[in-house]
C-alpha positions, 0 to 999 in steps of 0.5 A: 472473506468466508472460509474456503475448506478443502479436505486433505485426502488420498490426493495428499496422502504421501510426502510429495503428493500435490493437488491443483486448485483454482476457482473463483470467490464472488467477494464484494470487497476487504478493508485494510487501515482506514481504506475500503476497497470492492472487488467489482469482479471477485477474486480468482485463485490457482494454488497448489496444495504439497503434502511436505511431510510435517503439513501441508503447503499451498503456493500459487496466485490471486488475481482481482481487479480492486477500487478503491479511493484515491488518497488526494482527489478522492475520486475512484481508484481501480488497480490490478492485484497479482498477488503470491499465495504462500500458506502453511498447514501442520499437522500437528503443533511443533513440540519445540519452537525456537527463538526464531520461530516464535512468531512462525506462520503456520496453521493447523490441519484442522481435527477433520483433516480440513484446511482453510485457505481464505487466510493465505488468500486474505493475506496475499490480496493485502500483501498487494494492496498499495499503502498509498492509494492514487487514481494515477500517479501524477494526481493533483488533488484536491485544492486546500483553498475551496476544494476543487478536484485540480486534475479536472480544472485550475481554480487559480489558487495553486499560483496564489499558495505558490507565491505565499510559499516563496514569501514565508520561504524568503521571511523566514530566510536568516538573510531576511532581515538585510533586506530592510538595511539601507545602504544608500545613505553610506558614504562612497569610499572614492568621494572620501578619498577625492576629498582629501586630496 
């Protein structure tokens, strides 16, 4: 995402004051690990910018509509993102940060009284993006045997894996070997006891 600036003016020049801002970014897309998403529709945005005294801070929300690949079947993933935009612009670096504030998230007014949004932004839209992406919830995926997409047709190999399974689970049982004891060889105890009668 390229920088959004906005100048800190009059419209904030006070403790307190605040500043409405919305608009729309034509972005084609983000990435995030090894997944990468397009933003067919851009991005709307409507924050609120608060002169708290120390910096500036700016609240409000993002919303885009995102595609991208399933993590199973492959096919197109679409999800909406309704993200918080949570930013925080100082005007000046703290003389003192304490143990708990090492990793503090705050940003500088820049030397022209400018901040840059696109980072809150950037950040609200990834705080949303699911780690695990699916088309829906109850996808199938892809058959490990010859690749066919499962939520469109069975290739009969989901029953041939299944019963594979339950014969390794059965194998691999500690009562296995019983299975191979031959019991019909053993003396019956009621025969034992009518011969010596």
């Amino acid at each position: 995402m390229g920088p959004l600036i906005f100048s800190i003016d009059e419209r904030l020049a006070n403790p307190g004051d605040t500043w409405a801002v919305a608009g729309h970014l034509d972005e084609s897309g983000y990435e995030l690990g090894d997944h990468e998403f397009s933003l067919p529709e851009g991005i709307d945005y409507d924050v609120v910018l608060t002169n708290a005294g120390e910096g500036i801070l700016a609240t409000g929300l993002l919303r885009a509509h995102v595609v991208g690949t399933c993590d199973r079947c492959l096919e197109d993933a679409e999800f909406d993102v309704a993200g918080e935009v949570d930013g925080y612009y100082l005007f000046e670096e703290p003389e003192q940060l304490g143990d708990d504030e090492d990793e503090a998230d705050y940003e500088l007014v820049s030397a022209d009284r400018t901040i840059d949004l696109s980072g809150a932004l950037v950040a609200a839209l990834v705080m949303e993006t699911p780690f695990i992406v699916l088309c829906r919830e109850d996808c199938a995926g892809l058959c490990p045997v010859c690749g066919a997409n499962l939520n469109e047709e069975d290739c009969g190999h989901a029953a041939q894996i299944g019963a594979q399974r339950e014969q390794d689970r059965l194998e691999s049982s500690p009562f296995a070997a019983l299975a191979g004891l031959d019991l019909s060889g053993a003396e019956d105890p009621s025969d034992a006891e009518g011969a010596t009668e």
